[in-house]
C-alpha positions, 0 to 999 in steps of 0.5 A, a space after each residue: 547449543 539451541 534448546 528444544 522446544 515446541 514450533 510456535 512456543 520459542 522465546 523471540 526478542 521480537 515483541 509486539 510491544 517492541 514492535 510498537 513502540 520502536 517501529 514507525 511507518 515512512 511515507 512521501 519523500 520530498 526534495 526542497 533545496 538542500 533539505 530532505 522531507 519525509 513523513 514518520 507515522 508513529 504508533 507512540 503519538 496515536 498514529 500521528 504523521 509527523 513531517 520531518 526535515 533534515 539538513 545537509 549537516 545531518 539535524 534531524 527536526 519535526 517541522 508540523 508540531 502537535 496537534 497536527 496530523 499530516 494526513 488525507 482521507 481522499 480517497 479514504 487512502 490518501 497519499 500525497 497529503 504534502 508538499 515543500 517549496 522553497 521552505 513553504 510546506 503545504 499539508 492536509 490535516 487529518 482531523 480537518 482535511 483543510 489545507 494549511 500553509 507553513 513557513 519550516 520553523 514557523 507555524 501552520 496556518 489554514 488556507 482552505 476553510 472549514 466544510 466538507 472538502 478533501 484535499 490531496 496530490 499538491 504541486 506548485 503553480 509558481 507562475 500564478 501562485 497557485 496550489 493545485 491540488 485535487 479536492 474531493 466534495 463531501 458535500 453529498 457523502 453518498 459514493 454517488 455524490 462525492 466529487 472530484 476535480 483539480 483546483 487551484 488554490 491562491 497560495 498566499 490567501 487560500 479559499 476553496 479553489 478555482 476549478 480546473 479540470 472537472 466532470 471525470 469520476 476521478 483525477 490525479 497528477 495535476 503538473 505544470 510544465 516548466 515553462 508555466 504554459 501546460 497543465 496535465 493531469 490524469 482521470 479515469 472513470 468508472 467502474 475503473 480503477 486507476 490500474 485498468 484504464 486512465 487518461 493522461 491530458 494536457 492543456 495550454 492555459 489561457 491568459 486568465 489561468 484557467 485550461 484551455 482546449 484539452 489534448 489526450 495524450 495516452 490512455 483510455 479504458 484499457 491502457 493504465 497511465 501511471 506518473 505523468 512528470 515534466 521534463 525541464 525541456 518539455 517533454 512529458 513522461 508517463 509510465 503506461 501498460 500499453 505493452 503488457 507491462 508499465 513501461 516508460 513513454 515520452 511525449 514529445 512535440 506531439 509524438 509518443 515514443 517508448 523509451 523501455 522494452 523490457 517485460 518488466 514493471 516500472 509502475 506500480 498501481 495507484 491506490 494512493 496519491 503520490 506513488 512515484 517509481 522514476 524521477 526526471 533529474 535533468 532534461 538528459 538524465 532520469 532517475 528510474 526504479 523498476 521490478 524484477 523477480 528479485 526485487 527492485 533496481 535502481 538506474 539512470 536513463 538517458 532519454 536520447 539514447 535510451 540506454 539504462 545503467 543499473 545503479 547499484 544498491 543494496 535495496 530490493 525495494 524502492 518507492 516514493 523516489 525524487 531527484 534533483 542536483 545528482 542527488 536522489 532520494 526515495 524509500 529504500 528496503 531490502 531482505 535485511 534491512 528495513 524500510 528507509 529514507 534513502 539518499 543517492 549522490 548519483 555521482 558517485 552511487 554512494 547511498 546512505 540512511 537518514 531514517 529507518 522505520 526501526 533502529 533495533 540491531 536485531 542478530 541475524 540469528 532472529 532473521 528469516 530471509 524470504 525465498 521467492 517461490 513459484 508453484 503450480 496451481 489450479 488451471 495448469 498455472 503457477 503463482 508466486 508467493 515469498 516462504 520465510 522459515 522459522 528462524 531463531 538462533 536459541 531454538 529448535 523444533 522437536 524432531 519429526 515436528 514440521 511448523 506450522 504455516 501461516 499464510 498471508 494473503 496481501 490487501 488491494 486484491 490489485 497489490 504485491 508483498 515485498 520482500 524488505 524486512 517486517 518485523 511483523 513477519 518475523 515476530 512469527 518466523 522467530 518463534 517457529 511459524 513459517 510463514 508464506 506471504 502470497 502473490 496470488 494471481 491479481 497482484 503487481 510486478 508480474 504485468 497486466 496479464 498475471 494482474 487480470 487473472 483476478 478479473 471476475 474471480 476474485 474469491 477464487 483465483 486468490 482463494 485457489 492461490 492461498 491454497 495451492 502455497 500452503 499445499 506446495 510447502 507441505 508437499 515440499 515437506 516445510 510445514 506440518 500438513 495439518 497446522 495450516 492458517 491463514 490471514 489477511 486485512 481488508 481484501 486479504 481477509 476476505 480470502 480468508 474467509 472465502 478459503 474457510 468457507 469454501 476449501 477444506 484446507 486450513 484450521 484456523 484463520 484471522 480476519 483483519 477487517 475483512 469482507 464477509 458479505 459482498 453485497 452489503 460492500 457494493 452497497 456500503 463503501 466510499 467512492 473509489 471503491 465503489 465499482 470496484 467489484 464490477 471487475 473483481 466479481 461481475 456488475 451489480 445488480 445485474 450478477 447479484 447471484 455470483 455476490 451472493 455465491 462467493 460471500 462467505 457470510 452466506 455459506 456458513 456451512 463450510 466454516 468449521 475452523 477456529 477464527 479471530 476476527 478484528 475490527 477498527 470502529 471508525 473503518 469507512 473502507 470496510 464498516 464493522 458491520 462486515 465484522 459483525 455479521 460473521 462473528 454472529 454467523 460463527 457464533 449461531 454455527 457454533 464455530 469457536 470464534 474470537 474478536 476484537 474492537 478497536 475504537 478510534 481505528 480506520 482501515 488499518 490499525 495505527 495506535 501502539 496500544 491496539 497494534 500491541 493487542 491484536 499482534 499478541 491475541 493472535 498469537 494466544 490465538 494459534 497457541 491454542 488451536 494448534 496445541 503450543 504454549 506462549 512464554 512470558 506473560 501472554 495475552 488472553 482473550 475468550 475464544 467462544 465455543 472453544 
């Protein structure tokens, strides 16, 4: 019989500390032969990424020993900081951002010398033993100055690469037909992001190796083309929005043809290098990932035909997929199962997991299952968020107590929350907090009209959004009216603070490096964000006044709920400046206000210690805003003014 008690006090198996230390993060699968490669990130080694192999008999073994953190900083994002080649790795290192060389079972080697260049996106020239690769000059570390272009580094002896492609603000996908006599890449210049305008080229090589007369193939300032890939016949697929929605194209002796109709996504934005939604496993077989309301599916298309099998799965999300030999892999999750390397005998659809980003056997009595919503509003429009209830088979609420709710409000703007298992939201759902997770007009899966909904709004398209789900559910009679929070990082948080300052809705809120000040951000970020907001809030200088009018930092007047407030010190995307300035606006208001440091943090903290901290100081948090007590031994922080 469950036992009753206080919404937000119930007892969960679901620790932070169990969290941190049985949770990894999974990034980038390769194919190499017979062998499988992904990257684990681990809390327990600081947030270390580590390159694992595992073979056709099942053994499992880390292939970059310590000392050694497979990760890119370009960008700031990074992605696509490897590649393997017939037993040959090639990797980023964080500390360094030098390239290094490394035979599996032997030891890295550096191929690029020490200095201020940025390495990422790998493919293999094999024809002329050569590394492409994007590179990024810090020379200048001015937004302005940085540079990038697609080099060519010699694959045995290194060196700082032989400029291939140059004068665009940005490029990716650097490919090489099968043949070895085509090169395309991608660019896109500001103030775009890869997601509004991008241009697929593809050039012949001259004899010494370098490109010659280049060819448009799609693309431009409003077409976003997403993962260019060869086929072994030579055609060329690309995934574009020309239609409304990514969808799949092939260009094909000079002439493109779409080879998908559907009011559906086959992309996904590219905020890191290496995203990959399809795979080309032979010339008449490709292995695509595309999204629907409920979730991603999996299916071989014949480019001939044009016609799509579903291949069926029990995922609902797919990332990061390859194929090659009627075998797939890719990063697999669902409802109930969390994030995976997952690998496909496309034979005989029989799927299995060679590593999850946790193995704890969790009862499904501690599981909430997310209920995809739709709900009206501002404007006459709906918007979709996933509700997860409070769920723990030991508990149950006081009657005619309703939950609190905490909203989420996803980073990017321009991204989407999924449905796979986190445990980080039923480390809430378990001990009963419901939880929405918000698709507020701007995100992915839903085409690129829903996705320019945010264009010159953001502050309050999102903000209306956040609002609206968190009034839909008390409405619907989920959730208690009056106990309503909302969180987010990075561009979540600054939703965050935008609902506080300018809504009258939510009584506690948590900043995760979150924009306060608009202007300062326009000012003070790296180079692929640094025109960001000229889409999301208007062109700067030019409509300083709308920076100004939707920076919560200049509004302290509508603060008047409790916040916590967490930084990472070493936070490039976001400074901690940012950080600073509304905790000492809050503090000057009077407002009761929390805050946390971290040192050594980025964009998002990695290390076991601090994900422990912030998960359980943002708890104690909420226990005391909304009157709940925390059992066991809990955190405690000072909430100033409270």
């Amino acid at each position: 019989m469950p036992k009753t008690a206080p919404y937000g006090s119930f007892e969960s198996p679901i620790t932070a500390e169990l969290i941190a230390a049985a949770a990894i993060s999974l990034a980038d699968v390769a194919i190499d032969r017979e062998d499988t490669y992904w990257l684990e990130g681990r809390p327990s080694e600081s947030g270390r990424y580590v390159l694992v192999r595992q073979t056709p008999d099942g053994k499992t073994t880390d292939v970059t020993p310590q000392g050694y953190n497979v990760r890119t900083t370009v960008h700031e994002y990074g992605g696509g900081a490897f590649m393997v080649r017939d037993g040959i790795v090639y990797f980023s290192n964080f500390a360094d951002q030098r390239v290094y060389r490394q035979k599996v079972g032997g030891q890295p080697e550096p191929l690029t010398p020490e200095g201020p260049m940025r390495y990422a996106d790998y493919s293999l020239d094999a024809k002329r033993n050569r590394l492409l690769c994007v590179r990024e000059d810090h020379t200048n570390d001015s937004p302005d100055k940085v540079v990038n272009t697609v080099v060519a580094i010699d694959a045995d002896n290194g060196g700082l690469g032989v400029i291939l492609a140059e004068g665009h603000d940005f490029y990716s996908d650097p490919q090489v037909s099968a043949d070895g006599s085509r090169l395309c890449w991608l660019t896109w210049d500001h103030p775009n992001m890869p997601w509004d305008g991008t241009g697929l080229h593809v050039a012949e090589f001259n004899g010494d190796g370098t490109p010659g007369a280049t060819t448009l193939v799609a693309g431009g300032p409003e077409e976003s083309v997403f993962q260019p890939e060869w086929s072994p016949d030579g055609a060329l697929y690309f995934v574009s929005d020309r239609s409304g929605w990514w969808n799949l194209y092939r260009w094909f002796e000079g002439k493109v043809e779409r080879l998908t109709q559907a009011d559906t996504e086959f992309g996904v934005p590219a905020w890191t290098f290496n995203s990959r939604t399809y795979a080309v496993e032979s010339e008449d077989r490709l292995i695509v990932s595309y999204e629907e309301r409920d979730g991603w599916k999996l299916a071989a298309l014949n480019p001939k035909t044009r016609k799509l099998s579903e291949i069926e799965t029990p995922y609902t999300e797919v990332d990061a997929l390859l194929a090659a030999n009627s075998r797939a892999a890719f990063l697999g999750g669902s409802p109930t199962e969390p994030l995976s390397v997952v690998e496909l005998d496309i034979s005989t659809g029989k799927s299995s997991v060679l590593k999850r980003t946790t193995d704890l056997e969790l009862d499904s009595g501690y599981i909430s299952i997310a209920e995809a919503i739709e709900f009206p509003t501002t404007g006459s429009q709906t918007a979709h968020a996933l509700y997860y209830a409070p769920k723990n088979r030991d508990y149950s609420g006081p009657s005619g107590e309703k939950p609190p709710l905490l909203v989420i409000s996803h980073g990017g703007p321009t991204g989407a929350s999924g449905s796979t298992l986190s445990l980080r939201i039923q480390f809430w759902t378990s001990r009963g907090i419901a939880v929405v997770d918000v698709n507020y007009g701007g995100s992915t899966g839903y085409g690129r009209e829903y996705r320019e909904r945010l264009k010159g709004t953001w502050g309050i398209v999102d903000v209306d959004d956040c609002t609206n789900a968190a009034l839909h559910l008390a409405e619907r009679g989920d959730v208690d009216r009056d106990r309503l929070a909302i969180r987010g990082g990075s561009a979540g948080g600054y939703t965050t603070l935008a609902a506080l300052a300018f809504r009258d809705v939510f009584k506690a809120g948590a900043s995760y490096f979150g924009v306060s000040d608009l202007e300062a951000l326009a000012k003070d970020t790296h180079k692929f964000e640094s025109r960001y907001l000229d889409g999301l809030i208007g062109p700067y200088p030019e409509r300083r006044d709308l920076y100004l009018e939707r920076s919560p930092v200049h509004h302290m007047e509508g603060f008047s709920a409790p916040m916590i407030v967490l930084q990472g010190l070493e936070d490039k995307v976001v400074p901690p400046k940012q950080a600073e300035d509304i905790i000492a606006a809050l503090r000057k208001k009077k407002v009761p206000v929390a805050s946390l440091f971290f040192e050594g943090e980025q964009h998002g903290f990695r290390k076991a210690e601090n994900i422990i901290k912030a998960m359980n100081s943002e708890l104690y948090f909420y226990s005391r805003i909304f009157g709940f007590d925390v059992p066991g031994n809990a955190e405690t922080l000072v909430i100033e003014g409270l």
